[in-house]
C-alpha positions, 0 to 999 in steps of 0.5 A: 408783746409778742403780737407787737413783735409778729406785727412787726416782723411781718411789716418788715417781710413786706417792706423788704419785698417791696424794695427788693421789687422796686430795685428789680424793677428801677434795674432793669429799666435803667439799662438793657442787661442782654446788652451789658452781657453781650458787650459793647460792639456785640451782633443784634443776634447775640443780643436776641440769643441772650435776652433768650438764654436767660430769659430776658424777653420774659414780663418783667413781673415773671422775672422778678418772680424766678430771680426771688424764687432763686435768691430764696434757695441762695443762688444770687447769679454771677458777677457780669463783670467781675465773673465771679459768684454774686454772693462770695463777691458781695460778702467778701466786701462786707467786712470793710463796710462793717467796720467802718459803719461800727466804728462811725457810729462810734465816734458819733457817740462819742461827740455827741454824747459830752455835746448833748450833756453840756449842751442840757446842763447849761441850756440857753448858755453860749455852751448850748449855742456852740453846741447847736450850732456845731449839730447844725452844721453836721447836718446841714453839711454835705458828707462827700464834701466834708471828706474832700475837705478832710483829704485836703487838711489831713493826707494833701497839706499835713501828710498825716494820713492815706488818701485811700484804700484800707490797708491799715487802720489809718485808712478808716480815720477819715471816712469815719470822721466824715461819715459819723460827723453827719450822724451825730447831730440827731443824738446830740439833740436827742441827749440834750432833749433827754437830759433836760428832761431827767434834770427836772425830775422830782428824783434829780431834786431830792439827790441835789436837796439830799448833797449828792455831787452834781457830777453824780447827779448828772453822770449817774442819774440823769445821764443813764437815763437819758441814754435810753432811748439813744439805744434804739436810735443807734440800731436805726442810724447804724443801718443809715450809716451802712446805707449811706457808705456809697459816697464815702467808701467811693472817695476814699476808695475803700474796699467795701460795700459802697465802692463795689456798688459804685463799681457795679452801677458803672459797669452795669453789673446788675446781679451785684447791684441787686444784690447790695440793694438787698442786703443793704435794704435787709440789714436796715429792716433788721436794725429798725425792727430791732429798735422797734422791740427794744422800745416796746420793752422798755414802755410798759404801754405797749409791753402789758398790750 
C-alpha cells in the first residue's frame, strides 16, 4: 500500500510540473508580457527597459525556472492589473468557487443518486428509459447554454432569482444548477451500473428469501454498497467542477476563481492566469490522487501488493 501511494504522489509531482510548464509556456506565447506591462501607447524603448528589468529577453526555459524557483519560496509576482499581490488576490477569489464547486456536487448527488436507484430497480423499464434519457441530455447539453436557459425561466420571465453576483445564497442557486446538472449523468450510471450488480448477489437473494422489505433491501444493502465507488468519483468530479467554473462563474458574474480567470485573460494579467492555472491543476491532482488511495483501500488487490 504504501509503495502504491509514493508511485502516485510522484506521478502527481511530475503531472503538476508538466501543466505548470505548459501553462507557462502556452502564456507566454499567447501575448507579449513586456507589452501588457508597459501599456497600450507605450515607447519601443520602455518595452526594451521592460523585457530587461524583468527579465523578459531571457530563454523562456531559464524564466520558467526563476518563476518556479520563486513561486516554490511563495512569491507569486504582482497583479499587472489589479497591482496588487498575486497570491492574496487569487486566494481571496477561492471561497466562492469553493462553495459553488461543493455545493454542485451536491446537488449531482443529490439527482443522481434516487436516478440511478430507480433507474436499476426497474432496469429496462420506461423508468430507466426516463432515466437515461435525462442523463443524456446532462451530458450532451452545453452548461454555458443551459445557464442562458435557466437566466431566461428564473431571473427574466419568473423574477424569482439574480442574474448575477454573490451576495446572497440566491445567487449560487442557478450556477449550481447549471453546473452540477452537467456532473451528474456519470454518477447516475455509475449507481444504476453498481446497483444492478449488488441487486443480483447471492446476499441480496438470501434477505429477500429470508422477507426482508425490499426498501431495506435496496436502501440498506444494495445501496451501501453501490455507493462505494461513487466516493472515489466524487473527489475526481470535485476537481472538474473547480476546473470547469470559468464559464459558469463568468455568466453570472460570480466573484470566484473563474471569473477572475476571465478578467485576468482579457487584461492580459499573466502572473494571475499562471497562478489559477496552477492552483486549479494542483487541487485536481490532489483529489484524483486521493481517489486513487481510497480505491486501493478498498480493493484488497492492490492493498496486500
Amino acid at each position: 500500500m504504501l509503495g502504491f501511494i509514493l508511485k502516485r504522489l510522484g506521478l502527481a509531482v511530475l503531472v503538476a510540473l508538466t501543466v505548470s510548464a505548459l501553462a507557462f509556456i502556452l502564456l507566454r506565447l499567447s501575448g507579449d508580457v513586456a507589452v501588457a506591462i508597459a501599456g497600450e501607447g507605450a515607447q519601443q524603448a520602455d518595452i526594451d527597459l521592460i523585457r530587461e528589468t524583468y527579465g523578459l529577453n531571457r530563454p523562456i526555459i531559464i524564466q520558467y525556472l526563476d518563476w518556479l524557483w520563486r513561486t516554490l519560496q511563495g512569491d507569486f509576482g504582482t497583479s499587472i492589473y489589479f497591482k496588487t499581490d498575486v497570491a492574496a488576490l487569487v486566494f481571496s477569489k477561492l471561497p466562492a468557487t469553493l462553495i459553488l464547486g461543493l455545493s454542485s456536487l451536491v446537488f449531482a448527488l443529490a439527482i443522481s443518486i434516487p436516478l440511478g436507484v430507480l433507474a436499476a430497480v426497474y432496469a429496462n423499464s420506461w423508468i430507466d428509459r426516463l432515466a437515461l434519457a435525462i442523463a443524456v441530455v446532462g451530458q450532451a447539453l452545453p452548461n454555458f447554454f443551459f445557464a442562458l436557459c435557466l437566466v431566461m425561466l428564473f431571473s427574466i420571465t419568473l423574477r424569482w432569482l439574480p442574474v448575477s453576483g454573490s451576495q446572497s445564497w440566491q445567487h449560487y442557486v442557478m450556477p449550481t444548477i447549471a453546473l452540477g446538472y452537467y456532473a451528474a449523468p456519470a454518477f447516475m450510471r455509475l449507481i444504476r451500473a453498481g446497483m444492478i450488480e449488488v441487486l443480483s448477489a447471492d446476499y441480496i437473494r438470501t434477505a429477500r428469501a429470508k422477507g426482508v422489505a425490499p426498501r431495506k433491501v435496496v436502501f440498506t444493502h444494495a445501496l451501501r454498497n453501490a455507493l462505494v465507488p461513487v466516493v472515489a468519483l466524487a473527489a475526481v468530479q470535485l476537481g472538474f467542477l473547480l476546473g470547469g467554473s470559468v464559464v459558469i462563474e463568468t455568466i453570472f458574474a460570480l466573484d470566484g476563481l473563474g471569473y477572475l480567470a476571465y478578467q485576468s485573460i482579457t487584461y492580459k494579467d499573466f502572473p494571475v492566469m499562471q497562478m489559477v492555472v496552477m492552483l486549479l491543476s494542483a487541487v485536481y491532482v490532489l483529489l484524483t490522487l486521493a481517489a486513487d488511495i481510497a480505491n486501493a483501500w478498498l480493493d484488497p488487490r492492490i492493498r496486500v501488493s
